[in-house]
C-alpha positions in Angstrom: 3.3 1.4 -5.6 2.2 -1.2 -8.0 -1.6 -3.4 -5.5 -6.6 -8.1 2.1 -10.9 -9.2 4.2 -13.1 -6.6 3.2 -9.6 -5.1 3.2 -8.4 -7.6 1.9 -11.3 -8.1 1.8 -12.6 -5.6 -0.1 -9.4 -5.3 -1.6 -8.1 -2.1 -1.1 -4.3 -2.4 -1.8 -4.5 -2.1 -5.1 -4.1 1.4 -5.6 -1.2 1.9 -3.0 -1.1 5.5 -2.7 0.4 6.5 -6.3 1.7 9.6 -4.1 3.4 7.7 -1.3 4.8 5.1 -4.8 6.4 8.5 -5.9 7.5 9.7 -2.5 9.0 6.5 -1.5 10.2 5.4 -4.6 12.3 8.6 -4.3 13.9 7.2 -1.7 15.7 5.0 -4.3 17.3 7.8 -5.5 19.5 7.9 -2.0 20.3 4.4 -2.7 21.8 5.2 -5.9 23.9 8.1 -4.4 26.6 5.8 -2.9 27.5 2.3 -4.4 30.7 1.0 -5.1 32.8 3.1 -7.5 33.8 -0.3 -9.4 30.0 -0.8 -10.5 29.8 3.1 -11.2 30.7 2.5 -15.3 27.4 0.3 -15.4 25.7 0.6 -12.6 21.9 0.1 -13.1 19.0 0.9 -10.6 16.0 -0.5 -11.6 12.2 0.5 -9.7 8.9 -0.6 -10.6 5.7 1.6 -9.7 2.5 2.1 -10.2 3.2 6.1 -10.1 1.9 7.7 -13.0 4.0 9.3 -15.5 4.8 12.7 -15.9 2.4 13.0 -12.5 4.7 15.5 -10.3 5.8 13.1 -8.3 7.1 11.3 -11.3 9.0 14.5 -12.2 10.4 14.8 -8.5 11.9 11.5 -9.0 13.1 11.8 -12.2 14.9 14.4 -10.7 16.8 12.9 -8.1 17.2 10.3 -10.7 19.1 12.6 -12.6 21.2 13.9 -9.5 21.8 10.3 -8.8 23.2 9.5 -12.6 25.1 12.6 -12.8 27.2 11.5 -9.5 27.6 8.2 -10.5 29.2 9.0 -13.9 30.0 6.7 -16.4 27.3 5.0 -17.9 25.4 4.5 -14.7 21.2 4.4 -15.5 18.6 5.4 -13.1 14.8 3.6 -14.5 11.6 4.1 -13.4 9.0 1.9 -14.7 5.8 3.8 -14.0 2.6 2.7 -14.8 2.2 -0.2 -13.4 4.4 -1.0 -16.7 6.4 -4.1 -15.5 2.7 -5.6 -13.9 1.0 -5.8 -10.7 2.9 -5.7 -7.7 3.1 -9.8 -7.9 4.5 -9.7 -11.1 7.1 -6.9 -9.6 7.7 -9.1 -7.0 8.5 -11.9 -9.5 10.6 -9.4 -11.2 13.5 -8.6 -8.7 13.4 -12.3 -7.6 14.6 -12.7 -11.5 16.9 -9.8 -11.3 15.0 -7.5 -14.2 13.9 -5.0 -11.4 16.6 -4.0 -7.8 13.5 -2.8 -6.4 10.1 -1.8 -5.9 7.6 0.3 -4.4 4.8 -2.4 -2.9 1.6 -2.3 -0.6 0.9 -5.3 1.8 0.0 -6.5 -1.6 2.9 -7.3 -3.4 5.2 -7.0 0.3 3.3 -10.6 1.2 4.3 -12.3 -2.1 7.6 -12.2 -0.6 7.0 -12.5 3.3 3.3 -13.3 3.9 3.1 -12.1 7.8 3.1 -8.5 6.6 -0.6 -8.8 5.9 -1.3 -8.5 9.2 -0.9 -4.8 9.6 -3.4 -3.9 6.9 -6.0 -7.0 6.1 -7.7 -6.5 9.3 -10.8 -4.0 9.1 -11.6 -1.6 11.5 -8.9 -3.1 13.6 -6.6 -0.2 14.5 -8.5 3.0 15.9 -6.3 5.7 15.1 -2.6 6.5 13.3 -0.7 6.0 16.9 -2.0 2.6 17.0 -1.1 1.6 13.5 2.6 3.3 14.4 2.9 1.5 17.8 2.1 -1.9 16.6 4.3 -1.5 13.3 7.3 -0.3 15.3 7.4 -3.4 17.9 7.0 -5.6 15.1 9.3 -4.1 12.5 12.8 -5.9 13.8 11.4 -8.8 13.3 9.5 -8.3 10.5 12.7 -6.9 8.4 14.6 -10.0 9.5 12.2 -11.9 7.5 12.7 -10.0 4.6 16.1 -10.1 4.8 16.1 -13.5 5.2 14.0 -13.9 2.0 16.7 -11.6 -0.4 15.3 -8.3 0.5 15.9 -5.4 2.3 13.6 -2.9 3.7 14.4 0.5 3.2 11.6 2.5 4.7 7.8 2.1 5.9 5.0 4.3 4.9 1.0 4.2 4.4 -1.1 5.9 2.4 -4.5 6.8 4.4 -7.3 4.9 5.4 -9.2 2.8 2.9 -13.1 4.2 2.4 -15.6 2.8 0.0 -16.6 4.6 -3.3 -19.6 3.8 -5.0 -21.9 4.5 -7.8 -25.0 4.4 -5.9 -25.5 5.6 -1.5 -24.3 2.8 0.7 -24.7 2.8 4.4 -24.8 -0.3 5.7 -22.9 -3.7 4.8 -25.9 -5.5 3.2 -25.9 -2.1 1.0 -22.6 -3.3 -0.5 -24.0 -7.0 -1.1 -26.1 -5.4 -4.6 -22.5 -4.4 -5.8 -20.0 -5.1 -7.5 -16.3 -4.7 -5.7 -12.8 -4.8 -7.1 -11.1 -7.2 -6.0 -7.0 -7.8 -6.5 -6.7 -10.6 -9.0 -3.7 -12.4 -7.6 -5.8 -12.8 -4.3 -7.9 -15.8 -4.0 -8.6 -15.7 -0.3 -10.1 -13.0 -0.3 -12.8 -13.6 -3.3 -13.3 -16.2 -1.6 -14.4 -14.6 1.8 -15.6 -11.8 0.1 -18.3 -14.6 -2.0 -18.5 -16.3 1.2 -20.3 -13.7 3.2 -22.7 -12.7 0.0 -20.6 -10.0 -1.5 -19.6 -9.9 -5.5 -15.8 -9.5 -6.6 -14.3 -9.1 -9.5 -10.8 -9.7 -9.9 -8.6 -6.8 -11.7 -5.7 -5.4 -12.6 -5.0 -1.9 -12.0 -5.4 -0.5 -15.0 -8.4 -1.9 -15.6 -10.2 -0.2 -12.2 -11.4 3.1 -13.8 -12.7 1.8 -17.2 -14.6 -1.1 -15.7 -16.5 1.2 -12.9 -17.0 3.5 -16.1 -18.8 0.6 -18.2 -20.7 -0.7 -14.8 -18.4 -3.9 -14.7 -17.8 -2.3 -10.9 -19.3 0.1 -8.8 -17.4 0.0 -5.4 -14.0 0.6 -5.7 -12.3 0.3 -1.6 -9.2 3.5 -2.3 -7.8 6.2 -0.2 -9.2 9.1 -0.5 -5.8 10.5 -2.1 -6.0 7.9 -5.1 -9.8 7.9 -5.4 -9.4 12.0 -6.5 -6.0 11.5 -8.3 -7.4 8.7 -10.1 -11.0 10.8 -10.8 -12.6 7.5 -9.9 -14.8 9.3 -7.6 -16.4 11.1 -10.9 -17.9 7.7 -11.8 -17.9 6.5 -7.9 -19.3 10.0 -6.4 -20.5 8.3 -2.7 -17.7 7.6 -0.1 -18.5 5.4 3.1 -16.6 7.8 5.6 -15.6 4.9 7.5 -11.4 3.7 9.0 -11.7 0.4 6.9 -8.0 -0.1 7.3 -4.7 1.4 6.3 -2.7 1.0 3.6 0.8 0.2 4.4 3.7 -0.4 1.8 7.4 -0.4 2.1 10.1 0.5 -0.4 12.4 -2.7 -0.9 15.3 -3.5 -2.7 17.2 -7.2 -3.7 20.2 -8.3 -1.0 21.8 -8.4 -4.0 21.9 -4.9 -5.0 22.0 -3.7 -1.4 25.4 -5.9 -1.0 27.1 -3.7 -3.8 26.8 -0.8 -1.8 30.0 0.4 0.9 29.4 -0.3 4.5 29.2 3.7 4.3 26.8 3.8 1.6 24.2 1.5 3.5 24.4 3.2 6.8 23.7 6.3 4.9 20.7 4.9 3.2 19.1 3.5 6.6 19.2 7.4 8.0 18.3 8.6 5.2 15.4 6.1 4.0 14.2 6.6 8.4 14.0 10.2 8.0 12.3 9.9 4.6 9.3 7.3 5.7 8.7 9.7 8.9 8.0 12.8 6.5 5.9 10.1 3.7 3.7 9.0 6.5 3.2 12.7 8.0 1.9 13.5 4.2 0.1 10.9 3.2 -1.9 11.5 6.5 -2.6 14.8 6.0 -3.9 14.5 2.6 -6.7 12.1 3.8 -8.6 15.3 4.6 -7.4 17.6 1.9 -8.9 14.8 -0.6 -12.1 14.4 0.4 -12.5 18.3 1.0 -11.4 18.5 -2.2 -13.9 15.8 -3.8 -16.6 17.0 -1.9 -15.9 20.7 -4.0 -16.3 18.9 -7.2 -19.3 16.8 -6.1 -18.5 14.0 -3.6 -21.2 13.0 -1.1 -19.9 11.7 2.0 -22.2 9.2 3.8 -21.4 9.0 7.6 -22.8 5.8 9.2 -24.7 6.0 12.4 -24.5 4.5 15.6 -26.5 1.3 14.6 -24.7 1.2 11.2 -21.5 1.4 12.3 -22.1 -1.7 14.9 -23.2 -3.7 11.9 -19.6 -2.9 10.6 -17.9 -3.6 13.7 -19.8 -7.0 13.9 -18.5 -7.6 10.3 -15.3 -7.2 11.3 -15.9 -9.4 14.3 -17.1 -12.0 12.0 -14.0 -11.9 9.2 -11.1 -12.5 12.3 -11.4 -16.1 12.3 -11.6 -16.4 8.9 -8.4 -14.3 8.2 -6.7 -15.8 10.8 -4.4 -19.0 9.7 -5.1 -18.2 5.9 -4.5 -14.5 5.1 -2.5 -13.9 8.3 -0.6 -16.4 9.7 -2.4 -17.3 13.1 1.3 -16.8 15.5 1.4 -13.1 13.4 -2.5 -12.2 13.9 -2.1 -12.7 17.4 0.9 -10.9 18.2 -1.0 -7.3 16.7 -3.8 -8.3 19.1 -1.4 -8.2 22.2 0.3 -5.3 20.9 -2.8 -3.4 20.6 -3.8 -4.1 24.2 -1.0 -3.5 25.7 -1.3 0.1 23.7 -4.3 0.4 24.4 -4.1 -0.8 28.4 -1.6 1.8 28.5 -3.2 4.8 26.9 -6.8 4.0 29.6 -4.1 5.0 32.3 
Protein backbone atom coordinates (compact mmCIF):
# COMPACT_ATOMS: atom_id res chain seq x y z
CA UNK A 1 0.00 0.00 0.00
CA UNK A 2 2.32 2.61 -1.39
CA UNK A 3 -0.47 6.84 -1.32
CA UNK A 4 -8.40 13.05 -3.04
CA UNK A 5 -10.88 17.11 -1.68
CA UNK A 6 -10.16 17.53 1.76
CA UNK A 7 -9.82 13.80 1.05
CA UNK A 8 -8.31 14.30 -1.61
CA UNK A 9 -8.53 16.95 -0.43
CA UNK A 10 -6.85 16.75 2.52
CA UNK A 11 -5.04 14.07 1.09
CA UNK A 12 -5.46 11.14 3.05
CA UNK A 13 -4.44 8.24 0.81
CA UNK A 14 -1.17 8.45 1.40
CA UNK A 15 -0.72 6.15 4.09
CA UNK A 16 -3.03 3.33 2.70
CA UNK A 17 -3.39 1.25 5.64
CA UNK A 18 0.25 -0.31 5.86
CA UNK A 19 -1.82 -3.24 7.55
CA UNK A 20 -4.42 -3.83 4.89
CA UNK A 21 -0.71 -3.34 2.17
CA UNK A 22 0.38 -6.45 4.15
CA UNK A 23 -2.94 -8.26 4.36
CA UNK A 24 -3.67 -7.76 0.80
CA UNK A 25 -0.43 -7.99 -0.56
CA UNK A 26 -0.60 -11.48 0.97
CA UNK A 27 -3.07 -12.16 -1.35
CA UNK A 28 -0.21 -12.33 -3.91
CA UNK A 29 1.01 -15.13 -2.45
CA UNK A 30 -2.20 -17.18 -3.79
CA UNK A 31 -1.41 -15.91 -7.11
CA UNK A 32 1.88 -17.38 -7.09
CA UNK A 33 0.52 -20.82 -5.87
CA UNK A 34 -0.62 -21.88 -9.43
CA UNK A 35 1.01 -20.55 -12.71
CA UNK A 36 2.08 -22.42 -15.53
CA UNK A 37 4.62 -25.21 -14.71
CA UNK A 38 6.64 -24.02 -17.98
CA UNK A 39 7.42 -20.53 -16.17
CA UNK A 40 8.01 -22.52 -12.84
CA UNK A 41 12.16 -22.63 -13.47
CA UNK A 42 12.04 -18.68 -13.49
CA UNK A 43 9.10 -17.61 -12.52
CA UNK A 44 9.20 -14.17 -10.88
CA UNK A 45 6.44 -12.41 -8.74
CA UNK A 46 7.21 -9.03 -8.20
CA UNK A 47 4.90 -6.58 -5.43
CA UNK A 48 5.56 -3.16 -4.42
CA UNK A 49 4.26 -1.76 -0.88
CA UNK A 50 4.48 0.63 1.29
CA UNK A 51 4.32 -2.15 4.27
CA UNK A 52 7.03 -1.77 6.51
CA UNK A 53 9.68 -4.30 6.83
CA UNK A 54 10.14 -6.76 9.29
CA UNK A 55 6.52 -5.24 10.63
CA UNK A 56 4.41 -8.63 11.29
CA UNK A 57 2.58 -8.30 8.50
CA UNK A 58 5.79 -8.23 6.50
CA UNK A 59 6.78 -11.49 8.22
CA UNK A 60 3.18 -13.06 7.39
CA UNK A 61 3.94 -12.42 3.87
CA UNK A 62 7.23 -13.37 3.69
CA UNK A 63 5.85 -16.49 4.80
CA UNK A 64 3.47 -17.35 2.24
CA UNK A 65 6.15 -16.11 0.10
CA UNK A 66 8.16 -18.87 1.10
CA UNK A 67 5.28 -21.50 0.75
CA UNK A 68 4.71 -19.99 -2.56
CA UNK A 69 8.60 -20.47 -3.70
CA UNK A 70 8.96 -23.76 -2.24
CA UNK A 71 5.87 -25.13 -4.49
CA UNK A 72 6.95 -23.55 -7.40
CA UNK A 73 10.44 -25.08 -7.41
CA UNK A 74 13.07 -24.31 -9.51
CA UNK A 75 14.39 -21.01 -9.37
CA UNK A 76 11.00 -19.44 -8.97
CA UNK A 77 11.47 -15.84 -6.66
CA UNK A 78 8.79 -14.38 -4.64
CA UNK A 79 9.90 -10.07 -3.88
CA UNK A 80 8.44 -7.83 -1.76
CA UNK A 81 9.58 -4.33 -2.11
CA UNK A 82 8.49 -2.80 1.18
CA UNK A 83 9.03 0.54 2.12
CA UNK A 84 7.64 2.40 -0.17
CA UNK A 85 11.16 1.14 -1.82
CA UNK A 86 10.24 1.23 -5.59
CA UNK A 87 8.40 4.96 -4.94
CA UNK A 88 5.06 6.28 -4.39
CA UNK A 89 2.17 4.43 -5.59
CA UNK A 90 2.49 6.62 -9.01
CA UNK A 91 5.80 5.55 -9.54
CA UNK A 92 4.53 1.76 -8.74
CA UNK A 93 2.09 2.33 -11.07
CA UNK A 94 4.66 3.38 -13.67
CA UNK A 95 6.46 0.40 -12.65
CA UNK A 96 4.22 -2.66 -13.73
CA UNK A 97 3.23 -0.54 -16.82
CA UNK A 98 7.25 -1.10 -17.58
CA UNK A 99 7.15 -4.60 -16.39
CA UNK A 100 9.84 -4.16 -13.21
CA UNK A 101 6.86 -4.79 -10.78
CA UNK A 102 3.51 -7.83 -11.65
CA UNK A 103 1.86 -6.00 -9.05
CA UNK A 104 1.04 -3.77 -6.42
CA UNK A 105 -0.75 -2.96 -3.43
CA UNK A 106 -2.44 0.77 -4.17
CA UNK A 107 -5.02 3.23 -2.49
CA UNK A 108 -7.43 5.27 -4.84
CA UNK A 109 -4.11 6.98 -5.06
CA UNK A 110 -2.01 5.07 -7.19
CA UNK A 111 -5.46 2.78 -8.40
CA UNK A 112 -6.45 6.28 -10.53
CA UNK A 113 -3.11 6.61 -12.24
CA UNK A 114 -4.24 3.75 -14.07
CA UNK A 115 -8.16 4.13 -14.27
CA UNK A 116 -9.16 7.65 -12.88
CA UNK A 117 -12.99 6.85 -12.14
CA UNK A 118 -11.89 4.94 -9.04
CA UNK A 119 -11.60 8.23 -7.11
CA UNK A 120 -14.98 8.44 -6.79
CA UNK A 121 -15.35 6.02 -3.96
CA UNK A 122 -12.91 7.74 -1.68
CA UNK A 123 -12.37 11.64 -2.68
CA UNK A 124 -15.66 12.63 -1.57
CA UNK A 125 -15.79 13.77 2.19
CA UNK A 126 -18.40 13.01 4.49
CA UNK A 127 -20.14 11.41 1.60
CA UNK A 128 -20.89 7.88 2.73
CA UNK A 129 -22.57 7.50 6.28
CA UNK A 130 -21.61 4.31 7.35
CA UNK A 131 -19.47 0.90 6.11
CA UNK A 132 -22.88 -0.58 4.39
CA UNK A 133 -23.01 2.30 2.29
CA UNK A 134 -19.47 2.33 1.20
CA UNK A 135 -20.00 -1.76 0.50
CA UNK A 136 -23.33 -1.18 -1.40
CA UNK A 137 -22.18 1.48 -3.66
CA UNK A 138 -18.71 -0.38 -4.35
CA UNK A 139 -20.37 -3.63 -5.17
CA UNK A 140 -22.90 -2.20 -7.96
CA UNK A 141 -20.14 -0.41 -9.37
CA UNK A 142 -17.38 -3.05 -9.18
CA UNK A 143 -18.29 -5.03 -12.74
CA UNK A 144 -17.81 -2.18 -14.28
CA UNK A 145 -15.26 -0.74 -12.65
CA UNK A 146 -12.85 -4.01 -13.14
CA UNK A 147 -13.68 -3.93 -16.82
CA UNK A 148 -11.86 -0.75 -16.87
CA UNK A 149 -8.97 -2.00 -15.39
CA UNK A 150 -8.86 -4.81 -17.33
CA UNK A 151 -9.18 -2.98 -20.22
CA UNK A 152 -6.19 -0.77 -19.19
CA UNK A 153 -3.62 -4.17 -18.53
CA UNK A 154 -4.71 -4.89 -15.09
CA UNK A 155 -6.50 -7.09 -13.23
CA UNK A 156 -8.23 -6.69 -9.93
CA UNK A 157 -7.71 -9.20 -7.56
CA UNK A 158 -9.47 -8.07 -4.40
CA UNK A 159 -11.07 -4.81 -2.78
CA UNK A 160 -10.38 -3.62 0.68
CA UNK A 161 -10.25 -0.25 2.86
CA UNK A 162 -8.50 0.70 5.54
CA UNK A 163 -10.86 2.87 8.00
CA UNK A 164 -12.03 6.19 7.98
CA UNK A 165 -9.70 9.08 7.45
CA UNK A 166 -9.57 11.59 10.78
CA UNK A 167 -7.41 14.56 11.18
CA UNK A 168 -4.25 14.59 13.43
CA UNK A 169 -2.81 17.68 14.62
CA UNK A 170 -0.26 19.32 16.61
CA UNK A 171 -2.40 21.87 18.10
CA UNK A 172 -6.91 21.28 19.05
CA UNK A 173 -8.86 21.77 15.97
CA UNK A 174 -12.64 21.79 15.88
CA UNK A 175 -13.80 23.56 13.22
CA UNK A 176 -12.72 23.92 9.50
CA UNK A 177 -11.32 27.48 9.74
CA UNK A 178 -9.26 25.79 12.74
CA UNK A 179 -7.40 23.80 10.04
CA UNK A 180 -6.84 27.11 7.73
CA UNK A 181 -3.57 28.16 10.53
CA UNK A 182 -2.08 24.71 9.44
CA UNK A 183 -0.10 23.16 7.56
CA UNK A 184 -1.62 19.69 5.75
CA UNK A 185 0.14 16.96 3.85
CA UNK A 186 -0.74 16.82 0.85
CA UNK A 187 0.10 13.80 -1.91
CA UNK A 188 2.74 15.24 -4.23
CA UNK A 189 1.67 13.71 -7.48
CA UNK A 190 -1.86 15.43 -6.88
CA UNK A 191 -2.19 18.81 -8.25
CA UNK A 192 -5.96 19.09 -8.04
CA UNK A 193 -6.21 18.85 -5.00
CA UNK A 194 -3.41 21.60 -3.70
CA UNK A 195 -5.11 23.35 -5.79
CA UNK A 196 -8.68 23.09 -4.06
CA UNK A 197 -7.12 22.74 -0.97
CA UNK A 198 -5.25 26.57 -1.65
CA UNK A 199 -8.36 27.50 -3.18
CA UNK A 200 -10.57 27.50 -0.18
CA UNK A 201 -7.68 29.06 2.22
CA UNK A 202 -6.07 25.92 3.42
CA UNK A 203 -2.02 25.31 3.25
CA UNK A 204 -0.52 22.00 1.50
CA UNK A 205 2.49 20.78 1.25
CA UNK A 206 3.17 18.13 -1.14
CA UNK A 207 5.17 14.86 0.15
CA UNK A 208 6.24 11.75 -0.15
CA UNK A 209 5.66 9.16 2.25
CA UNK A 210 8.58 8.89 3.88
CA UNK A 211 8.89 12.21 4.40
CA UNK A 212 5.34 12.54 6.56
CA UNK A 213 6.78 11.78 10.10
CA UNK A 214 9.98 13.78 10.01
CA UNK A 215 8.39 16.93 8.54
CA UNK A 216 5.36 17.08 11.28
CA UNK A 217 8.47 16.38 13.74
CA UNK A 218 10.46 19.58 12.44
CA UNK A 219 6.96 21.71 12.15
CA UNK A 220 7.14 21.56 8.20
CA UNK A 221 3.37 19.97 8.91
CA UNK A 222 1.12 19.75 11.63
CA UNK A 223 -2.08 18.01 10.26
CA UNK A 224 -1.47 14.87 8.89
CA UNK A 225 -5.44 13.33 7.36
CA UNK A 226 -4.54 9.03 8.34
CA UNK A 227 -6.50 6.25 9.73
CA UNK A 228 -6.43 5.81 12.86
CA UNK A 229 -4.52 2.30 12.30
CA UNK A 230 -1.51 4.09 10.46
CA UNK A 231 -1.55 7.30 12.58
CA UNK A 232 -0.59 4.72 15.90
CA UNK A 233 1.56 2.28 13.68
CA UNK A 234 3.29 5.20 12.29
CA UNK A 235 3.57 7.03 16.04
CA UNK A 236 2.67 10.06 14.15
CA UNK A 237 0.08 10.83 16.70
CA UNK A 238 3.15 11.28 19.31
CA UNK A 239 4.00 14.47 17.38
CA UNK A 240 0.12 14.88 16.09
CA UNK A 241 -1.52 14.06 19.69
CA UNK A 242 -5.29 15.79 18.62
CA UNK A 243 -7.65 13.70 16.29
CA UNK A 244 -10.82 15.29 14.71
CA UNK A 245 -13.19 12.23 15.48
CA UNK A 246 -14.92 12.95 12.33
CA UNK A 247 -15.94 10.05 9.00
CA UNK A 248 -13.79 12.21 6.56
CA UNK A 249 -13.83 9.42 4.07
CA UNK A 250 -12.59 5.95 3.53
CA UNK A 251 -9.69 4.67 2.29
CA UNK A 252 -10.21 2.17 -0.30
CA UNK A 253 -7.34 0.26 -2.24
CA UNK A 254 -7.26 -2.83 -4.27
CA UNK A 255 -4.57 -5.43 -4.93
CA UNK A 256 -3.72 -5.48 -8.81
CA UNK A 257 -1.70 -7.35 -10.97
CA UNK A 258 -0.38 -6.77 -14.98
CA UNK A 259 -2.76 -8.89 -17.72
CA UNK A 260 0.37 -9.96 -18.52
CA UNK A 261 1.25 -11.87 -15.53
CA UNK A 262 -2.31 -12.90 -14.88
CA UNK A 263 -2.37 -14.56 -18.61
CA UNK A 264 0.53 -16.92 -17.54
CA UNK A 265 -1.57 -18.48 -15.06
CA UNK A 266 -3.99 -21.94 -16.01
CA UNK A 267 -7.61 -21.24 -16.53
CA UNK A 268 -7.49 -23.31 -13.07
CA UNK A 269 -5.03 -21.17 -11.51
CA UNK A 270 -7.10 -17.87 -12.15
CA UNK A 271 -10.43 -19.19 -11.05
CA UNK A 272 -8.66 -20.29 -7.96
CA UNK A 273 -7.26 -16.89 -7.35
CA UNK A 274 -10.74 -15.03 -7.86
CA UNK A 275 -12.24 -17.36 -4.83
CA UNK A 276 -9.51 -17.03 -3.10
CA UNK A 277 -8.59 -13.26 -3.46
CA UNK A 278 -13.06 -12.78 -2.75
CA UNK A 279 -12.79 -14.58 0.40
CA UNK A 280 -9.51 -12.79 1.40
CA UNK A 281 -10.86 -8.90 0.78
CA UNK A 282 -14.18 -9.97 2.85
CA UNK A 283 -11.87 -10.97 5.94
CA UNK A 284 -9.28 -7.55 5.10
CA UNK A 285 -12.21 -5.32 5.19
CA UNK A 286 -13.85 -7.01 8.49
CA UNK A 287 -10.21 -6.18 10.11
CA UNK A 288 -9.28 -3.12 9.00
CA UNK A 289 -12.78 -1.99 10.38
CA UNK A 290 -12.48 -3.28 13.54
CA UNK A 291 -9.20 -1.79 14.25
CA UNK A 292 -10.57 1.76 13.71
CA UNK A 293 -11.57 1.55 17.36
CA UNK A 294 -8.90 -0.56 18.77
CA UNK A 295 -6.50 2.37 17.45
CA UNK A 296 -7.79 5.20 18.87
CA UNK A 297 -8.46 3.30 22.26
CA UNK A 298 -5.16 2.52 22.06
CA UNK A 299 -3.76 6.19 21.33
CA UNK A 300 -5.92 7.60 23.66
CA UNK A 301 -3.87 5.14 26.54
CA UNK A 302 -0.71 6.71 25.44
CA UNK A 303 -1.99 10.22 25.30
CA UNK A 304 -4.33 10.94 22.36
CA UNK A 305 -7.07 13.59 22.79
CA UNK A 306 -9.95 13.10 20.81
CA UNK A 307 -11.99 16.26 19.86
CA UNK A 308 -15.69 15.48 18.94
CA UNK A 309 -17.28 18.27 17.01
CA UNK A 310 -20.68 19.59 17.98
CA UNK A 311 -23.83 19.98 16.36
CA UNK A 312 -22.91 23.55 14.86
CA UNK A 313 -19.33 22.35 14.04
CA UNK A 314 -20.19 19.43 12.39
CA UNK A 315 -22.72 21.53 10.01
CA UNK A 316 -19.76 23.68 9.11
CA UNK A 317 -18.19 20.38 7.86
CA UNK A 318 -21.10 19.13 6.14
CA UNK A 319 -21.36 22.60 4.35
CA UNK A 320 -17.66 22.08 3.33
CA UNK A 321 -18.42 19.21 1.87
CA UNK A 322 -21.39 20.70 0.15
CA UNK A 323 -19.16 23.27 -1.16
CA UNK A 324 -16.00 20.82 -2.62
CA UNK A 325 -18.84 18.54 -4.88
CA UNK A 326 -18.80 20.85 -7.76
CA UNK A 327 -15.43 21.37 -7.58
CA UNK A 328 -14.46 17.56 -7.56
CA UNK A 329 -16.82 16.88 -9.92
CA UNK A 330 -15.50 16.76 -13.78
CA UNK A 331 -11.81 17.10 -12.48
CA UNK A 332 -11.01 14.69 -9.74
CA UNK A 333 -14.02 12.47 -10.54
CA UNK A 334 -15.20 12.19 -13.72
CA UNK A 335 -18.70 13.94 -13.79
CA UNK A 336 -20.74 10.48 -15.53
CA UNK A 337 -18.77 8.48 -12.34
CA UNK A 338 -19.68 11.19 -9.49
CA UNK A 339 -23.10 10.89 -10.47
CA UNK A 340 -23.67 7.36 -10.64
CA UNK A 341 -22.40 7.07 -6.49
CA UNK A 342 -25.05 9.73 -5.98
CA UNK A 343 -27.84 7.46 -7.38
CA UNK A 344 -26.53 4.54 -5.79
CA UNK A 345 -26.58 6.14 -2.54
CA UNK A 346 -30.24 7.08 -2.85
CA UNK A 347 -31.47 4.32 -4.03
CA UNK A 348 -29.58 2.70 -0.67
CA UNK A 349 -30.53 4.98 1.23
CA UNK A 350 -34.52 5.25 -0.20
CA UNK A 351 -34.39 1.71 0.58
CA UNK A 352 -33.08 1.47 4.06
CA UNK A 353 -36.09 4.71 5.16
CA UNK A 354 -38.57 1.76 4.36
Amino acid sequence: MNSNSLTSIFSPTFHFNRRLACALICIAGSVSLVPSAAHAADKQLRIGTLVPKNSLYHRQLMEIGETWRTAQGGNAKYLVFTDGSQGGEAEMARRMRIGQLQGALLSVVGLREIEPSIAALQVMPLLFRNWDEVDYVREKMRPAMEKKFLDKGFVVLAWGDAGWVRFFSKDPALRPDDFKRMKFFAWGAEPEQQAIMKSLGYTPVPLETTDILPAIQTGMINVVPSTPYFALASQIYNTAPHMLEINWAPIVGALVVTKKSWDEMTPEAREAVRVTSDKAGVQIRAKARQEVDEAVDAMKKRGLTVNKPNAEQMREWNDLAEELYPRIRGSMVPAETFDEVFAHLKVFRAAKAK
